[in-house]
C-alpha positions in Angstrom: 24.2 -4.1 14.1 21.2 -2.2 14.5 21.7 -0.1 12.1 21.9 -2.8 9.9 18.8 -4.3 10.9 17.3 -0.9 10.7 18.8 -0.2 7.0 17.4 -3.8 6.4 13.5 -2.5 6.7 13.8 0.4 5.1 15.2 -1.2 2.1 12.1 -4.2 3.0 9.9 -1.8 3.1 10.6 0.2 -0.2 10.1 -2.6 -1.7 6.9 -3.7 -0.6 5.8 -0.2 -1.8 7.3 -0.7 -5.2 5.8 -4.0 -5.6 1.9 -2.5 -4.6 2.7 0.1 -7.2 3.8 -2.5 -9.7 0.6 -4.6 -8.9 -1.7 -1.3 -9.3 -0.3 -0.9 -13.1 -0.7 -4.2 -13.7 -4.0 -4.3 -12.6 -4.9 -0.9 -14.6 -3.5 -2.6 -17.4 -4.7 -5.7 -17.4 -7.8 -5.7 -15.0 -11.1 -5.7 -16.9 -14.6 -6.3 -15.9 -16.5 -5.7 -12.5 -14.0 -8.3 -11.1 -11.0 -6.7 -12.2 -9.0 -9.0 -10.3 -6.0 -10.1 -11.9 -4.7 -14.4 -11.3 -1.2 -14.2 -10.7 -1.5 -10.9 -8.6 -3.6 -13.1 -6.2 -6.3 -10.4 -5.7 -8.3 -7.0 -6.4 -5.4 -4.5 -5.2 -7.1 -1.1 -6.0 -10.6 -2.7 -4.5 -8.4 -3.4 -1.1 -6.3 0.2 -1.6 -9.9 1.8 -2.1 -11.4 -0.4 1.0 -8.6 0.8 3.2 -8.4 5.1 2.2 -12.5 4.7 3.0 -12.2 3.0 6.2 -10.0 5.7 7.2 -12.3 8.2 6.2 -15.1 6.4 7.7 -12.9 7.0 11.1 -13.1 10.9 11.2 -10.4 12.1 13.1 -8.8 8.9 14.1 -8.3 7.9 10.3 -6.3 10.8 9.7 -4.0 10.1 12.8 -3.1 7.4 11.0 -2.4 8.5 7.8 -0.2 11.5 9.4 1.6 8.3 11.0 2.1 6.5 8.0 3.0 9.7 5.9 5.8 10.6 8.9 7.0 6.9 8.8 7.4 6.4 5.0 8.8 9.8 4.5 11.4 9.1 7.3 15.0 9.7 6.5 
C-alpha cells in the first residue's frame, strides 16, 4: 500500500513539473509586454521561477542546500 501511495506522488509530482514546463512555453509564446502574464495560466510563471532561483542565490550557501535537495529528490529513482 505504500508503495502505492509512494508511486502515486511520483507520478503527481511529474506532472506538476510537466505542467510548469507547459505554462513556461506558453508564456514564451504567448506572453508579451512588461506584464507578460498570460489570463488563463493565472500568473507571471517565469517572473515567480526567476523570483525563486534569486532568492536562492540571495541565500549563499543555504540556497544551494536546497537546490542539492530538490535536485536529489526529483532525480530520485
Amino acid at each position: 500500500m505504500l508503495d502505492k501511495a509512494v508511486s502515486f506522488i511520483k507520478q503527481l509530482t511529474e506532472a506538476g513539473v510537466a505542467l510548469i514546463a507547459l505554462a513556461i512555453v506558453v508564456q514564451i509564446i504567448f506572453g508579451t509586454g512588461v506584464d507578460s502574464s498570460i489570463p488563463f495560466i493565472g500568473g507571471d510563471v517565469i517572473g515567480t521561477i526567476t523570483d525563486i532561483v534569486g532568492t536562492l542565490g540571495a541565500a549563499g550557501l543555504v540556497g544551494l542546500a536546497a537546490v542539492a535537495v530538490l535536485y536529489s529528490i526529483f532525480n530520485r529513482s
